[in-house]
N, C-alpha and C positions, 0 to 999 in steps of 0.2 A: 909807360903803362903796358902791362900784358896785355895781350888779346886771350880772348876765354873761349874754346871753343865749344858751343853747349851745344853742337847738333841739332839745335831749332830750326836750321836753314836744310836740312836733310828731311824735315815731313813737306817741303814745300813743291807744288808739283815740277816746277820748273828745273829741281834739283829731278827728279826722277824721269824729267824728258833727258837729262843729260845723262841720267845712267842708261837707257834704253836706248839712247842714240849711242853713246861708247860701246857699250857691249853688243849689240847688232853693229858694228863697224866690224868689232875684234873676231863675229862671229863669220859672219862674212868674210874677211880675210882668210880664215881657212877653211871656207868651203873653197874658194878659188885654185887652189892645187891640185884639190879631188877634179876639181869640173874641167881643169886642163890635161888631168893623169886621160881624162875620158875623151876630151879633141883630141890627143895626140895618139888614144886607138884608134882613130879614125885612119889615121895616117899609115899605121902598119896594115892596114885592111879589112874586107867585109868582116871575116869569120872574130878576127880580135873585138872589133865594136859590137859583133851582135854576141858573142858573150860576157861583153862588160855588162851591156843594155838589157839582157835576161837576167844577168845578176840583181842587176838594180828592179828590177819588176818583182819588188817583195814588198807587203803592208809595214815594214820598217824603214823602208825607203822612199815608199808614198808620205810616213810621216815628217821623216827629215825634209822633203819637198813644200810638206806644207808650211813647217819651220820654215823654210828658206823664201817663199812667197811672202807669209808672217814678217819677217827679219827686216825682207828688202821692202816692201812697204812704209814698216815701222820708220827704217833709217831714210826713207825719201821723203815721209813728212816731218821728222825732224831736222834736217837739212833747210827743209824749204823753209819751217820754223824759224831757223836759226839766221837765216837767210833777209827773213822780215824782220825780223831784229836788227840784225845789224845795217840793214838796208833802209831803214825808215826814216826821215826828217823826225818824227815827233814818235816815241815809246810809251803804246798804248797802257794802258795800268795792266798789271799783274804777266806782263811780259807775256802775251799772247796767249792765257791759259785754255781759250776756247781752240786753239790752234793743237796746245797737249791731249784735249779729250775727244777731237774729231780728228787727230792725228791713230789714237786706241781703237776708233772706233772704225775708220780706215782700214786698219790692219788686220782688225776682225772680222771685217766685211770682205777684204782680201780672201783670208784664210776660208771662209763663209762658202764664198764661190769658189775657192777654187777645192774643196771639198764635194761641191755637189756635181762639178766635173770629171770624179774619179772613178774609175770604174774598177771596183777590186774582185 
């Protein structure tokens, strides 16, 4: 027998904690080269890092910042999600759904504060 695949299982949230946990991995992966291109001005000296670090002191870089507070939030409650999942004796009904929406709401709150921190 064929399997049919009707995309019913793509409106369910558990699919969409997984596309939010893949994609904030993938997004994070390459922020990780920019943020070592910037440790390793450290290393050629004062005048190289504090013109990287005026560079970056732009409201387009503040936003990417908050992206990346956003990002890494997002991807540490779904981990720890994914984590109660496969860690548990007994698998709560609807695979932890309260965990996807305090996971969004986590990351919001993240973004939240670390917004009213910013001084532009």
């Amino acid at each position: 027998m064929k399997r049919v695949n009707d995309f019913r299982a793509r409106n369910h949230p558990s699919y969409w904690a997984f596309l939010v946990h893949r994609v904030s991995g993938l997004l994070l992966v390459i922020f990780l080269p920019i943020h070592f291109l910037a440790l390793s001005l450290a290393l050629k000296g004062d005048a190289a890092l504090n013109g990287f670090i005026s560079f970056t002191d732009t409201p387009l870089f503040k936003v990417g910042e908050l992206g990346l507070v956003v990002l890494l939030t997002l991807h540490l409650v779904g981990g720890v999600r994914l984590l109660l999942i496969d860690f548990r004796p007994v698998r709560p009904p609807g695979l932890l759904k309260h965990w996807i929406y305090g996971g969004a709401a986590m990351g919001l709150a993240a973004g939240a504060a670390f917004v009213v921190t910013l001084n532009f």
